[in-house]
Structures are given as structure tokens and as C-alpha cells.
C-alpha positions as CSV (number, residue, x, y, z in Angstrom):
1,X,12.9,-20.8,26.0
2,X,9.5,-20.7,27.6
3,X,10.1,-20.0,31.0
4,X,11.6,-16.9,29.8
5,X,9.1,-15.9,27.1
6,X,6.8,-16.4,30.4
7,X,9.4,-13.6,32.6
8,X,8.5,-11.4,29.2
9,X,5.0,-11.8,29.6
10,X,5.3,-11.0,32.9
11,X,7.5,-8.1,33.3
12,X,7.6,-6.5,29.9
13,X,11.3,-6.3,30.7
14,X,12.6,-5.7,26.8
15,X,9.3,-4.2,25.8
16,X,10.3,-1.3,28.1
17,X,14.2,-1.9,27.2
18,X,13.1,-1.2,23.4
19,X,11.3,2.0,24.0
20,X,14.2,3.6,25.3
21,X,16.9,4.6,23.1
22,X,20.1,4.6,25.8
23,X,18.6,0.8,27.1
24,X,18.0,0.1,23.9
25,X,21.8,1.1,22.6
26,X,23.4,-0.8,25.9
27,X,22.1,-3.8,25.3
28,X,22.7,-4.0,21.3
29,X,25.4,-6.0,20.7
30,X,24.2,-8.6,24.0
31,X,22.9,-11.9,23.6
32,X,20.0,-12.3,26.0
33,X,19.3,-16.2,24.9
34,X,19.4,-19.9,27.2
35,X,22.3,-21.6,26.6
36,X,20.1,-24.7,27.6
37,X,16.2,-25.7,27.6
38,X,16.8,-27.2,31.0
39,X,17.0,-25.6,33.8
40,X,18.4,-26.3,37.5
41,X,15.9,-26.5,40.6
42,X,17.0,-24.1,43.4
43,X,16.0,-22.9,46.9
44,X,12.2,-21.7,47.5
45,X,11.1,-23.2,44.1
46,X,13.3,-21.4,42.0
47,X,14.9,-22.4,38.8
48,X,18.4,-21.5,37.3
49,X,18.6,-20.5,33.7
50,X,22.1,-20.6,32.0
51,X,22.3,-18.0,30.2
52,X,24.8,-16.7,27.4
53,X,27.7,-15.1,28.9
54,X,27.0,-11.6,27.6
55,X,23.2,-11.4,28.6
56,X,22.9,-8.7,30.5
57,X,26.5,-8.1,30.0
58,X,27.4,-10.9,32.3
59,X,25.9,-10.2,35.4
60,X,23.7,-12.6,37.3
61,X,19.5,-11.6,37.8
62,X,16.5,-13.0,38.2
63,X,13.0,-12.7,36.0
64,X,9.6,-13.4,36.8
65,X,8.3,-15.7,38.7
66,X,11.3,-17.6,39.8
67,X,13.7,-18.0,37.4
68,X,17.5,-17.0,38.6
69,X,19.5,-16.2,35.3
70,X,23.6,-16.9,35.1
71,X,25.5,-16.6,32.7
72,X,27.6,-19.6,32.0
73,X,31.2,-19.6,32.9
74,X,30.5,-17.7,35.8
75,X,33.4,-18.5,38.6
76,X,32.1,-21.1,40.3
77,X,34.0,-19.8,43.8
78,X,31.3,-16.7,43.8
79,X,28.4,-18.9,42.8
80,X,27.0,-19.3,45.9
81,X,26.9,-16.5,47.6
82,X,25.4,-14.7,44.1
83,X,22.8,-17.2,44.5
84,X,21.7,-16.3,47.5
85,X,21.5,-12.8,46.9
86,X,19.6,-13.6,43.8
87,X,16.8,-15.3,45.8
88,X,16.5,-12.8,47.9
89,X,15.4,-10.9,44.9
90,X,13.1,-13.5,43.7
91,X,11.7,-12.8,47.2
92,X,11.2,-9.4,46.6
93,X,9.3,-9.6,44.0
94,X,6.9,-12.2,45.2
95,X,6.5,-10.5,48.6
96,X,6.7,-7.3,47.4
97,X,3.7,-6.1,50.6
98,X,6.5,-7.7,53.1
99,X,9.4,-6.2,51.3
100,X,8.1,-3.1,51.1
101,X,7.0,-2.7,54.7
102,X,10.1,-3.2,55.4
103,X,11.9,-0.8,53.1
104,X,9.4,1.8,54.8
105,X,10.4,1.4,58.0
106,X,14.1,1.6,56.8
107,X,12.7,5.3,55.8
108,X,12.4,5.0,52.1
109,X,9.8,6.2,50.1
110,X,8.6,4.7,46.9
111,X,8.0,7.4,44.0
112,X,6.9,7.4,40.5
113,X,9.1,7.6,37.5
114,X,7.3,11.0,36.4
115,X,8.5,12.7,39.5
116,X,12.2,12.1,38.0
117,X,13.2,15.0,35.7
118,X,13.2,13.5,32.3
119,X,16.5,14.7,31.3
120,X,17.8,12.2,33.8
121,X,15.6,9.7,33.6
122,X,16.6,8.7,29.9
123,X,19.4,8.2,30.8
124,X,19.0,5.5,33.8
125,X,19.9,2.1,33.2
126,X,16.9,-0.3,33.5
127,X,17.3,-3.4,36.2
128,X,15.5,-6.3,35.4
129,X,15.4,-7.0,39.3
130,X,13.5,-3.8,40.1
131,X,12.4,-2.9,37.0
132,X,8.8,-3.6,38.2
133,X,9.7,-0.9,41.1
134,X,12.2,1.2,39.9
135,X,12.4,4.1,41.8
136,X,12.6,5.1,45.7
137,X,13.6,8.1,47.3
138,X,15.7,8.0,51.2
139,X,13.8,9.5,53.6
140,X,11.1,11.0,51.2
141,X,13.6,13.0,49.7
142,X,17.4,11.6,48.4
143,X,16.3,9.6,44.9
144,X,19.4,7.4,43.6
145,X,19.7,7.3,39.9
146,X,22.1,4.4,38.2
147,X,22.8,6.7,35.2
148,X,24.9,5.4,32.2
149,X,28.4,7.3,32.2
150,X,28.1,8.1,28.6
151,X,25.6,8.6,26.7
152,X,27.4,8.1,23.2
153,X,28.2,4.7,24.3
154,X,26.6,3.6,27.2
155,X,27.5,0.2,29.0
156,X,25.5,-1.8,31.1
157,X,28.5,-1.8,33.7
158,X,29.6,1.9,33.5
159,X,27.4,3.3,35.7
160,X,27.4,5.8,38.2
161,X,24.6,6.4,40.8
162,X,24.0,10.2,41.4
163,X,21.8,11.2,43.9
164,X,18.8,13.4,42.6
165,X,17.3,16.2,45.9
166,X,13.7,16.5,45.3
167,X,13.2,19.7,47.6
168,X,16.6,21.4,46.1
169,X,16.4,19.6,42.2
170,X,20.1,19.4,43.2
171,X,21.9,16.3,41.7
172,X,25.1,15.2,43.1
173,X,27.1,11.8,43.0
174,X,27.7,11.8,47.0
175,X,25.4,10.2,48.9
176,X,23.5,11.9,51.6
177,X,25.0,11.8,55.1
178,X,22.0,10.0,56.7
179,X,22.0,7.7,54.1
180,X,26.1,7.0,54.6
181,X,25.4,6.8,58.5
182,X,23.1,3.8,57.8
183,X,24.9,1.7,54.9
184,X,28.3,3.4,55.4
185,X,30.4,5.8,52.7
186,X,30.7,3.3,49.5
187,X,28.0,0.0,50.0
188,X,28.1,-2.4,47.1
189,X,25.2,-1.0,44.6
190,X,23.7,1.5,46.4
191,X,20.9,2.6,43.3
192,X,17.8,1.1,44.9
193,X,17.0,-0.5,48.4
194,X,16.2,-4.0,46.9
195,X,20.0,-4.1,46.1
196,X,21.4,-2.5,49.3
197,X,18.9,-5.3,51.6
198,X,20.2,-8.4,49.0
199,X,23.4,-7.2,49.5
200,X,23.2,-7.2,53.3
201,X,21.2,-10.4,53.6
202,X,23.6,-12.7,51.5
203,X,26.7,-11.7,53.3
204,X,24.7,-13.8,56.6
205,X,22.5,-15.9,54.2
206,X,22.8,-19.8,55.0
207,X,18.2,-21.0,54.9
208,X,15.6,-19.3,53.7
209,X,14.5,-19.0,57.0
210,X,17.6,-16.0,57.4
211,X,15.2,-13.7,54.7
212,X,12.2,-13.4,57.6
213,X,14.5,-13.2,60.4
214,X,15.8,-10.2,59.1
215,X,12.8,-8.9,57.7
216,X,11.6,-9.1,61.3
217,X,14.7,-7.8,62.9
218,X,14.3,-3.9,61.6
């Protein structure tokens, strides 16, 4: 499909899949392929792509510039809302100076994947919705990996996000107090501040007019 031979182009997503081994391993026995050359016009000028039901096992994400991939058969009682916290994504990414103003203010810190130990960052499972941005660290300091629970047979959905100290090179899976003070003790996927802000928006999502008001509200 072209529009997402054009994502490729864009955001070397399974280039970067490819050249690592545990990404690479996760994702071999996936189908990442359209189940349709048409696709479905959305909010802000987006497009949804049907996707087999085992691209990236299952779970709904979006690719460069505006294309919203689901996989087919997905319950139609959650489309919706998954929707909207898809386009928020899509926003992300197109916004990304506005976005990331705003995850500043928020107090996190965007850091480079050579300041993660490698040992760890092997074994992180790569997001095709931040893939482009992977890593930040909360307040400077507390970095959230997504690490794959095995690495003998990793799985896109057995994850777990442990929580990398860069002044103590302490890992630990509980999150930092200050960080459960602001998105309480167990927020729905807590590995990157894209997620956590999509998460929050869609919950009170009904225009696209709700993503600046609460860009503007922090």
C-alpha cells in the first residue's frame, strides 16, 4: 500500500525494527500488511488504514503523516474513543514544537538514546507512535523503559516499564513518587509522555478543538 510505503519513507519504522534483534524477533511471526487499498477519511485530515489483525500484534497506531492504523475486527464499542487518542498522536507528531513545550512544562526532559545503558536499551520495545522521539526522562532525571519481559521470547504486549535513575543508574519497576503524585500509582501506559497526554486527552476528547484547550490549560 502506498500510503504506507510513504509512513516507511518517512519514519524508517521497520528499518530500525530490523536492526534490532529483540524488535526484530517480536514482530516475526506478525503480519504488518492493509487489508484494503482504501482507506477511511478521519478528523484533522487523517486517514484510517485497516490493517491485518496481527500487525503490530493487534494494537491500534498511527504512521507518518496521517495515517491511523486498525486492525480489522477491532470491537467496534472501543472504536471511538481509540480513535481519538490516536489523533492525538497524529498531533504529536505534526506539532511536535507545541507538543513538546508542553511536555516541558509538565517537567520532562527529552534525552538521547545513547544516554540509556545499552544493556537495557536492547531490550526496549520500539513504538511506532514515538519512535521518532523515543525517550524522555521526568523531571530531568526518572527515564521509563517499556522493556520486553523475556528476552527468549519477547512479545509485543508483555511488557513492563521499569524506571531507569540517571543520577543513581538504579533501575526499578516502581515509579517515582513525584511522578505518581501527578498521573497517580498505575496510569494506563505510562512509558513515554506522548502516551500518558493521549491517554488523558481522549478520556474528555469530543473536537479537535479539546487538543489546544488542553495544550493551553497546563
Amino acid at each position: 500500500m502506498e500510503q504506507l510505503a510513504k509512513a516507511e519513507r518517512l519514519d524508517h519504522f521497520f528499518e530500525q525494527v530490523k536492526s534490532s534483534p529483540i524488535n526484530r524477533r517480536a514482530r516475526e511471526f506478525l503480519s504488518y500488511a492493509a487489508m484494503s487499498q482504501e482507506t477511511e477519511p478521519y478528523l484533522l485530515n487523517t486517514q484510517i488504514v485497516t490493517m491485518h489483525p496481527t500487525a503490530e500484534a493487534g494494537m491500534p497506531h498511527t504512521r507518518p503523516p496521517n495515517i491511523i492504523c486498525m486492525p480489522k475486527y477491532y470491537p467496534e464499542e472501543r472504536r471511538e474513543h481509540t480513535l481519538n487518542h490516536e489523533i492525538i498522536h497524529i498531533d504529536q507528531r505534526n506539532r511536535r514544537y507545541k507538543w513538546d513545550a508542553f511536555f516541558e512544562r509538565e517537567g520532562w526532559k527529552r534525552i538521547s538514546e545513547q544516554d540509556i545503558p545499552l544493556r537495557w536499551l536492547q531490550r526496549c520495545r520500539m513504538n511506532p507512535d514515538t519512535i521518532d522521539d523515543r525517550f524522555w526522562a521526568w523531571q530531568g532525571r526518572h527515564v521509563p523503559l517499556p522493556m520486553y519481559e523475556r528476552d527468549d521470547r519477547p512479545d509485543l504486549r508483555q511488557v513492563s516499564i521499569q524506571w531507569w535513575d540517571k543520577e543513581t543508574g538504579i533501575r526499578q519497576s516502581q515509579a517515582p513518587l513525584s511522578f505518581q503524585q501527578r498521573y497517580g500509582s498505575s496510569p494506563s501506559q505510562p512509558e513515554h509522555p506522548r502516551e500518558l497526554a493521549a491517554v488523558e486527552l481522549a478520556r474528555i476528547f469530543t473536537t479537535p478543538s479539546d487538543i489546544d484547550r488542553y495544550l493551553n490549560s497546563k
